[in-house]
ZAKE-255721 format. One line per field, with one value per residue (C-alpha): residue number from 1; residue in three letters; x, y, z. Coordinates in steps of 0.02 Angstrom, whole numbers, plus 50000, padded with zeros to 5 digits. Each point is the difference from the previous one (the first is absolute). Layout:
REM residues N
num = [NUM / ...]
residu = [ala / ...]
c1 = [X / ...]
c2 = [Y / ...]
c3 = [Z / ...]
***
This chain:
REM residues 305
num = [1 / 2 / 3 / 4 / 5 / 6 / 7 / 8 / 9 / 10 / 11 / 12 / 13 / 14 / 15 / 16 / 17 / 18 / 19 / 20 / 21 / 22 / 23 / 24 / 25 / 26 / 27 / 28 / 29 / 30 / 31 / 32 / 33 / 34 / 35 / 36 / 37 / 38 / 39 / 40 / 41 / 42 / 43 / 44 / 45 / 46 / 47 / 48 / 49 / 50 / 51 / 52 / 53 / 54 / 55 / 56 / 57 / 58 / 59 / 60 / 61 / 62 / 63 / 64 / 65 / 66 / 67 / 68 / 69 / 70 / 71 / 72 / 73 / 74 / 75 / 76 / 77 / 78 / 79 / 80 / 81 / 82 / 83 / 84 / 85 / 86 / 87 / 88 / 89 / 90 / 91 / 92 / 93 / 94 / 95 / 96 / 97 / 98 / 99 / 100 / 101 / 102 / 103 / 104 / 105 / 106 / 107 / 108 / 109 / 110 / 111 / 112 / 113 / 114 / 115 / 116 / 117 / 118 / 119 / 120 / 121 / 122 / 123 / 124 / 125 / 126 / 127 / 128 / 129 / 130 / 131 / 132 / 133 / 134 / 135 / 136 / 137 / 138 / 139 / 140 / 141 / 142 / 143 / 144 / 145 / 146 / 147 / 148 / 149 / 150 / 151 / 152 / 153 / 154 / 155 / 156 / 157 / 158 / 159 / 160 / 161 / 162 / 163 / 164 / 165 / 166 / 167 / 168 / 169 / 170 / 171 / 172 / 173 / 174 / 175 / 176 / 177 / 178 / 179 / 180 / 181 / 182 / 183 / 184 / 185 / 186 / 187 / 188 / 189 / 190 / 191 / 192 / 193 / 194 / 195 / 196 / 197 / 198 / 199 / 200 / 201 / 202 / 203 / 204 / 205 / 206 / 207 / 208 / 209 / 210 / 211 / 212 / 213 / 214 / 215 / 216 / 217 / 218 / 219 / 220 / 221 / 222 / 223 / 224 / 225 / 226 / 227 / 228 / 229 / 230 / 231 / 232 / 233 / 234 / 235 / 236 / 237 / 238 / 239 / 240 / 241 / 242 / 243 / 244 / 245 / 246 / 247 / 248 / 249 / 250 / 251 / 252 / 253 / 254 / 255 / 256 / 257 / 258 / 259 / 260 / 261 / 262 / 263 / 264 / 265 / 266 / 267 / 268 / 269 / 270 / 271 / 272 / 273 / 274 / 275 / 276 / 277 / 278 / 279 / 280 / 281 / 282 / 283 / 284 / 285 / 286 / 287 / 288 / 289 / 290 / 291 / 292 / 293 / 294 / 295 / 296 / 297 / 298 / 299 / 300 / 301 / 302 / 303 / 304 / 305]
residu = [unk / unk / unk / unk / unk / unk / unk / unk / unk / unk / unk / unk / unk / unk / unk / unk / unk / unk / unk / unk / unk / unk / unk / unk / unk / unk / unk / unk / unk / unk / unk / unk / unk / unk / unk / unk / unk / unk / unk / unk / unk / unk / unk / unk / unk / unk / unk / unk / unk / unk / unk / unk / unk / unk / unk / unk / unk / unk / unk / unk / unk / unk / unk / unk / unk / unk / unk / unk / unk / unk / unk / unk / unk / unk / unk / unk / unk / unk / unk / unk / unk / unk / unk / unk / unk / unk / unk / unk / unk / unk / unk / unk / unk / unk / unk / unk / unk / unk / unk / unk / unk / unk / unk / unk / unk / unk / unk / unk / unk / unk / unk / unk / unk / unk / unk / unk / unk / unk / unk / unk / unk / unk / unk / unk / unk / unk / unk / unk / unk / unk / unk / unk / unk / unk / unk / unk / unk / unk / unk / unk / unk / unk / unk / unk / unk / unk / unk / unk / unk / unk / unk / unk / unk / unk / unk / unk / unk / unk / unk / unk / unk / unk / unk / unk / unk / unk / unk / unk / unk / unk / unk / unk / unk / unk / unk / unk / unk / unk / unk / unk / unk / unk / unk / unk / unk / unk / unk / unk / unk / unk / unk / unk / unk / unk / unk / unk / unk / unk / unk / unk / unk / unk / unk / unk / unk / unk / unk / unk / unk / unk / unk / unk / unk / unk / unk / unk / unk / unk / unk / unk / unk / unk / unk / unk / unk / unk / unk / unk / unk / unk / unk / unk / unk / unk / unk / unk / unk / unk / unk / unk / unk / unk / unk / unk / unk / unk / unk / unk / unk / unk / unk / unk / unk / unk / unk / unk / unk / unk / unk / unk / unk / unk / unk / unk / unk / unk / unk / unk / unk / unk / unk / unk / unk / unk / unk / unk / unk / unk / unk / unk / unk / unk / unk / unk / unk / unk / unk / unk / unk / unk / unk / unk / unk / unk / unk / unk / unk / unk / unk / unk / unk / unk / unk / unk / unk]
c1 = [50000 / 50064 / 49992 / 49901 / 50161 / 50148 / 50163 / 50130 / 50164 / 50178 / 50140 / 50066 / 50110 / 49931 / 50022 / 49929 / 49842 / 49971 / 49994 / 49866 / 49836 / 49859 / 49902 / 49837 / 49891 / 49809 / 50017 / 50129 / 49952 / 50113 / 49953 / 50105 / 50156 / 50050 / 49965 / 50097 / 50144 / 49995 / 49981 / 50142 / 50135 / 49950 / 49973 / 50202 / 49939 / 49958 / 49833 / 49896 / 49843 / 49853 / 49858 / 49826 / 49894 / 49839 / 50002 / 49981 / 50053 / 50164 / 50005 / 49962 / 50153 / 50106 / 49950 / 50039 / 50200 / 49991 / 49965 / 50116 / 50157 / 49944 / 50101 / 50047 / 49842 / 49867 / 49937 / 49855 / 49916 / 49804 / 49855 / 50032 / 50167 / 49966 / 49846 / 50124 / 50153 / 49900 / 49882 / 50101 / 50170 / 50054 / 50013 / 50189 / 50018 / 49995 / 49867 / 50015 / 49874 / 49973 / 49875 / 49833 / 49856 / 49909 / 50095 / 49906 / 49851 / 50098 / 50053 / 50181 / 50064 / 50110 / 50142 / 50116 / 49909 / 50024 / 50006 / 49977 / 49844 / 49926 / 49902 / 50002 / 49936 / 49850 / 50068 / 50127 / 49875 / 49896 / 50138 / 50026 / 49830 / 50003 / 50148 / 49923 / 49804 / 50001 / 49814 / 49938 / 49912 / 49874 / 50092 / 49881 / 50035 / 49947 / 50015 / 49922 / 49888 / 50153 / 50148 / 50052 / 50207 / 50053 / 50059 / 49841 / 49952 / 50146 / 49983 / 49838 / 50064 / 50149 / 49871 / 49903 / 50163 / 50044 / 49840 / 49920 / 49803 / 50018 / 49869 / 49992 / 49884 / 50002 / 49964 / 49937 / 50028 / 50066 / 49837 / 49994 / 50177 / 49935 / 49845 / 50078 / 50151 / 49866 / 49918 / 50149 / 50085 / 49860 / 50066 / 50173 / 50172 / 50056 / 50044 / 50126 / 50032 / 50037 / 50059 / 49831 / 49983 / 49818 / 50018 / 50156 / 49964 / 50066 / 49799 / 49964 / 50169 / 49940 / 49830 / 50049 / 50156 / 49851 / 49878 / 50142 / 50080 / 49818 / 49980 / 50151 / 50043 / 50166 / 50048 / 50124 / 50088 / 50100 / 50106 / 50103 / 49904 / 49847 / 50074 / 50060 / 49834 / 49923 / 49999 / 50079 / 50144 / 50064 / 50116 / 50076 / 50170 / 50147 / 50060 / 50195 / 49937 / 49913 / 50139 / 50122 / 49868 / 49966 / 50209 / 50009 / 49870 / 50089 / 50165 / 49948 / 49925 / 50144 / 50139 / 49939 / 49885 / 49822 / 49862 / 49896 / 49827 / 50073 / 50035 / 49855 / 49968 / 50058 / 49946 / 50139 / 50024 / 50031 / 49855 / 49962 / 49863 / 49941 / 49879 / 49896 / 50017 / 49861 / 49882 / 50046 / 49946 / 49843 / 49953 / 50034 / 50138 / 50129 / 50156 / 50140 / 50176 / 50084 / 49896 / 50057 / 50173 / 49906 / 49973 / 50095 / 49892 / 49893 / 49904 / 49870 / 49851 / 50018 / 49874 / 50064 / 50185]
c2 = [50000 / 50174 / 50136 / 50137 / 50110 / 50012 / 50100 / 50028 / 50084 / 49991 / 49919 / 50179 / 50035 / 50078 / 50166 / 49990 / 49903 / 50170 / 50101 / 49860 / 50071 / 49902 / 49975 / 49934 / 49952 / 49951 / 49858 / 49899 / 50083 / 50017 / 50188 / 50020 / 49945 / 50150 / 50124 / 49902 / 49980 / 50184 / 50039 / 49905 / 50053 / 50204 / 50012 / 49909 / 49902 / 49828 / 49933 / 49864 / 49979 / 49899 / 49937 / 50008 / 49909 / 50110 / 49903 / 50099 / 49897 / 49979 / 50200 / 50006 / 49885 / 50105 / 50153 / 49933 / 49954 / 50182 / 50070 / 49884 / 50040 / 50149 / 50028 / 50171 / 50014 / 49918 / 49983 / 49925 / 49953 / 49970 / 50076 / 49838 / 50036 / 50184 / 49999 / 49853 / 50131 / 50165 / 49916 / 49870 / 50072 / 50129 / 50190 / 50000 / 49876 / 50117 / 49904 / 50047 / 49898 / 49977 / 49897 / 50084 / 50057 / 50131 / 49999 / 50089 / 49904 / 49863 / 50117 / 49983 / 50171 / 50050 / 50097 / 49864 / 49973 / 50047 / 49917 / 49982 / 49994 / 49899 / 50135 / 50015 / 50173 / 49959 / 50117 / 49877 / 49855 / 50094 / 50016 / 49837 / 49964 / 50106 / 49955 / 49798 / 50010 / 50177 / 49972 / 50000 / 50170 / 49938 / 49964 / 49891 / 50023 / 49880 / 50045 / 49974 / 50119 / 50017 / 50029 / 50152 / 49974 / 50187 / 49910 / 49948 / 50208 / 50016 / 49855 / 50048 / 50183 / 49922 / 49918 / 50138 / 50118 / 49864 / 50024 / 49830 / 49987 / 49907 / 49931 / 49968 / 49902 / 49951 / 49823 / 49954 / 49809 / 49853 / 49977 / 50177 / 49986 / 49860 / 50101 / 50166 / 49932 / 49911 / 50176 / 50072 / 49891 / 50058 / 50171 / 50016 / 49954 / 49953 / 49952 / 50090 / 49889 / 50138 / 49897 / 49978 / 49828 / 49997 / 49996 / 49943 / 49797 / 49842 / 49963 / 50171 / 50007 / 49815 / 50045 / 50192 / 49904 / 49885 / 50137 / 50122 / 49875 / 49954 / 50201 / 50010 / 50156 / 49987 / 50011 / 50112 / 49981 / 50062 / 49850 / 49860 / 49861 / 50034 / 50035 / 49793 / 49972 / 50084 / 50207 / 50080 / 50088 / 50095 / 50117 / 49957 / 50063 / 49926 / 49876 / 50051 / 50198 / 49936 / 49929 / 50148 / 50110 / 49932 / 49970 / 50207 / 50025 / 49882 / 50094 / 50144 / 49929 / 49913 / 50107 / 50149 / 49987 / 50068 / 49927 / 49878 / 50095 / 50180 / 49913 / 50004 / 49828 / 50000 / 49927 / 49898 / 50107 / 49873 / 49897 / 49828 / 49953 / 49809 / 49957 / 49829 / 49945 / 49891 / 50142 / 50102 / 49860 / 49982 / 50159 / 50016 / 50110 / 50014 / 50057 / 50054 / 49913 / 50175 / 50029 / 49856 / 50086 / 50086 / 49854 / 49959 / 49832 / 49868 / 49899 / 49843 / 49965 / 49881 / 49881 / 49993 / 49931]
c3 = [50000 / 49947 / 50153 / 49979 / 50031 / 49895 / 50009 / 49911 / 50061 / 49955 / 50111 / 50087 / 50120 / 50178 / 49955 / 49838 / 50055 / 50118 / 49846 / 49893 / 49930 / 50043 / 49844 / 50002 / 49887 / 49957 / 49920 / 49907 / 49824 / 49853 / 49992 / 50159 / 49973 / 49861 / 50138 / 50144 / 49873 / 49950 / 50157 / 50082 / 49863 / 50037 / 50203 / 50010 / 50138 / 50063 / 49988 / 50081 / 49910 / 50100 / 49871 / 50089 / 49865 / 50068 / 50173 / 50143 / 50119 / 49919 / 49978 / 50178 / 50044 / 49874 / 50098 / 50177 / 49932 / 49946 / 50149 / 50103 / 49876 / 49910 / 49819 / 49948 / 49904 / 49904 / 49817 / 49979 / 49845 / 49954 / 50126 / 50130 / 50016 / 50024 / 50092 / 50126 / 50012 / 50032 / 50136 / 50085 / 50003 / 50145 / 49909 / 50023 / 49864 / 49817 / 49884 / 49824 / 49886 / 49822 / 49892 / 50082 / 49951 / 50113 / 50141 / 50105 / 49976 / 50086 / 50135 / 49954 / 50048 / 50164 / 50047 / 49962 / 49826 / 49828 / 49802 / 49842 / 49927 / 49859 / 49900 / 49828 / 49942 / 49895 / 49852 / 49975 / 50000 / 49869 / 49871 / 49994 / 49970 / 49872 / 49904 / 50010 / 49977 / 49925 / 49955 / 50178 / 50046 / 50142 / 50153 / 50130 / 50197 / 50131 / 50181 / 50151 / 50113 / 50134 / 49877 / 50051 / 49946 / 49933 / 49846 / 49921 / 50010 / 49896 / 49894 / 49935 / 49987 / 49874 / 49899 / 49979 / 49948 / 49891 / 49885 / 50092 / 50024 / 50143 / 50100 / 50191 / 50116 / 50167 / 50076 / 50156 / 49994 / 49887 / 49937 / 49943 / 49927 / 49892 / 49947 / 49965 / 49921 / 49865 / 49969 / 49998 / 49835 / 49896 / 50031 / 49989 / 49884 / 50156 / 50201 / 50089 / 50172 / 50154 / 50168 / 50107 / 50106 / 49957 / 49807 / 49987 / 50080 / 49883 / 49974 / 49944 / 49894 / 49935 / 49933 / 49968 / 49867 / 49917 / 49983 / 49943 / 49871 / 49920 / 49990 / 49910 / 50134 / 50074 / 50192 / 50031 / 50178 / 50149 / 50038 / 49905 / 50076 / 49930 / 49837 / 50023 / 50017 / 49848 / 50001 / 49863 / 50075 / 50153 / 50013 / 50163 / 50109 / 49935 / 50135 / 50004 / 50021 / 50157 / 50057 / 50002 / 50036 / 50168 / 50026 / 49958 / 50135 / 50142 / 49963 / 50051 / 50170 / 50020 / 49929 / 50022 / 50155 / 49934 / 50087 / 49884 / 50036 / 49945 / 49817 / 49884 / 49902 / 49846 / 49813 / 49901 / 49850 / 49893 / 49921 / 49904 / 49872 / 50020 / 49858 / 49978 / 49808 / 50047 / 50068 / 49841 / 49896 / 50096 / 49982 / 49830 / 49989 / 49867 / 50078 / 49861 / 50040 / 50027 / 50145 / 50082 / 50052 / 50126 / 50089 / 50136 / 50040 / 49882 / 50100 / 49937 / 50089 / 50172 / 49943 / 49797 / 50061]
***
């Protein structure tokens, strides 16, 4: 049986092992090791990096070593990880994050807290749906009745600048997600996906893909996994940007002693474009080679490999 825990160090010398990083981590996901490795070459420091695999009790465990031999600082990478070093760890440990979403809907915010956020600005997202399905001009958005994230505001306000019709509705349950996202196919070129846990479930995704793909109306989306699983494209942070962004932020807590809650969150300013061939196909697009150079990513569909 594989524990729940996992770490990973280096054979160091006492002094060294003083001065090791504490990494920790979600889940044991490909998408995390370019940022650890990024990470690791730019801070010039040791690292021990602790894979939670979502369990709290092994996040819990993680946390209690912490405390009893507490590292320099901590990076800590997906919401778990974040939400684990902001809340469990004492606020003289610095926390810088990366790989989150809203932070501060999770509450992870402090003193001793600061990162790297994974926003995309939605102009950016636009011009890439432009450049591949340059015949969409109705832009459908589904959110629900609580979403009250700053970025959909200026999502919408993007689409509209960018000569969009774009149409908005509120849900209030699955059920209505289902209903309104069948109305809503009859009305538009196509989906744009904004993060919101009620619209955004693997059922909802499921049926919104099969109702989408019979539409011939493309899903366009905020994260690479749901591109894998058959949206168009994303336009996502590139991975080794979050890496040395969040190494640029610990240096100056540690090298230059700012304290982690005076340092604004930052964006990585570099950006990738991950594009389903199989979505495109599905949706009938015709996408000239050239165009194709812009793409950083091709994915297939999960289910077609």
């Amino acid at each position: 049986m594989i524990s729940a825990l996992v770490c990973l160090t280096l054979a160091l010398p006492a002094a060294q092992a003083a001065d090791t990083i504490a990494v920790l981590r979600s889940d044991d996901l490909p998408a995390y090791e370019a940022p650890v490795e990024a990470f690791t070459r730019a801070i010039g420091r040791p690292v021990r990096v602790y894979d939670l695999y979502g369990d709290k009790a092994a996040a819990l465990r993680v946390a209690a070593e912490l405390k009893a031999d507490p590292p320099p600082a901590v990076l800590a990478l997906g919401t778990k990880a974040a939400w684990t070093a902001a809340r469990e760890l004492p606020s003289t440990i610095p926390v810088v994050y990366a790989m989150v979403r809203e932070p501060e809907r999770y509450g992870i915010d402090g003193i001793h807290v600061t990162g790297v956020r994974m926003e995309v600005p939605p102009e950016l997202v636009l011009a890439q749906l432009r450049l591949f399905a340059p015949d969409v001009n109705r832009l459908g958005i589904l959110l629900s009745a609580q979403n009250s994230d700053p970025f959909v505001g200026q999502a919408i306000q993007a689409a509209k600048a960018a000569g969009y019709t774009v149409t908005a509705r509120r849900v209030t349950s699955a059920r209505d997600v289902q209903r309104q996202s069948t109305a809503m196919l009859q009305e538009v070129d196509a989906i744009w996906l904004l993060p919101d846990p009620l619209v955004i479930t693997p059922a909802n995704f499921h049926s919104l893909r099969g109702q989408a793909a019979r539409a011939r109306v493309p899903l366009v989306s905020y994260t690479e996994s749901l591109v894998e699983a058959g949206a168009l494209l994303c336009v996502a942070p590139d991975r080794d940007e979050i890496g040395l962004r969040a190494a640029a932020r610990m240096k100056l807590v540690l090298d230059e002693g700012a304290t982690p809650g005076s340092l604004p969150p930052v964006v990585p300013e570099a950006t990738r474009v991950v594009l389903n061939r199989d979505a495109a196909d599905a949706a009938g697009l015709v996408i000239d080679p050239a165009l194709m150079d812009f793409v950083d990513e091709v994915l297939r569909q999960a289910s077609q490999r």
